[in-house]
N, C-alpha and C positions, 0 to 999 in steps of 0.2 A: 504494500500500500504506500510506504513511504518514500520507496522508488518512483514509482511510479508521479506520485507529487509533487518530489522535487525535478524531476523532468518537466512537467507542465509550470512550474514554477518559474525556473530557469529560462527553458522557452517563452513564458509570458515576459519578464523580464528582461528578453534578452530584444523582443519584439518591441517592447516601449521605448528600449535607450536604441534604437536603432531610429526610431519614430525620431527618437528626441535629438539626434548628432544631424539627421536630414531633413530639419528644416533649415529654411534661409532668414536671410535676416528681412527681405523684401516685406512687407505686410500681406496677407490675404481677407483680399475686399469680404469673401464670403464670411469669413469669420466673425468679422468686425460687425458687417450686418447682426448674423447672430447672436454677438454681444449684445448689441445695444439694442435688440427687438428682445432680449431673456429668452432667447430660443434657445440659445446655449447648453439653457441647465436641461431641457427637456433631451434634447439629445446626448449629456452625460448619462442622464438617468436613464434613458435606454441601452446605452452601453454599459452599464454598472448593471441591469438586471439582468442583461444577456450576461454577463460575466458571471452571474453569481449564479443564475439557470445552469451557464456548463459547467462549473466545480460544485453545484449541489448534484448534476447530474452524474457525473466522474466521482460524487464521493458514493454515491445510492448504488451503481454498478459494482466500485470496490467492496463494497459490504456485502453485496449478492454474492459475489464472485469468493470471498474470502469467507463466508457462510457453506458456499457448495463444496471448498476445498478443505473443511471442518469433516465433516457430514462423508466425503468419499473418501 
């Protein structure tokens, strides 16, 4: 289980600071709109539930999985 986590960890991780070294310094119009309409927060909060759906899903599968390999 705990392999398996810190792999998706690492990988999430590794996925952000890659986000974070390849922006530019240029500003993005789209964003800014965003900002300043508080659209923003609604489209964090989408990504923060999807996030938390696939590691609530990934932790419900390891306890399946770790249950069946109990059991046989």
């Amino acid at each position: 289980m705990m392999k398996h986590l810190k792999k998706i960890l690492l990988f999430a991780l590794t996925a952000c600071t890659s986000v974070v070294v390849a922006q530019s310094d240029k500003p993005v119009e789209m964003a800014d709109l965003m900002r300043s309409n508080g659209k923003i927060y609604i489209v964090v909060a989408i990504c923060l539930t999807i996030l938390i759906g696939l590691f609530l899903y990934v932790w419900n599968v390891d306890r399946k999985i770790s249950k069946l390999e109990k059991e046989g």
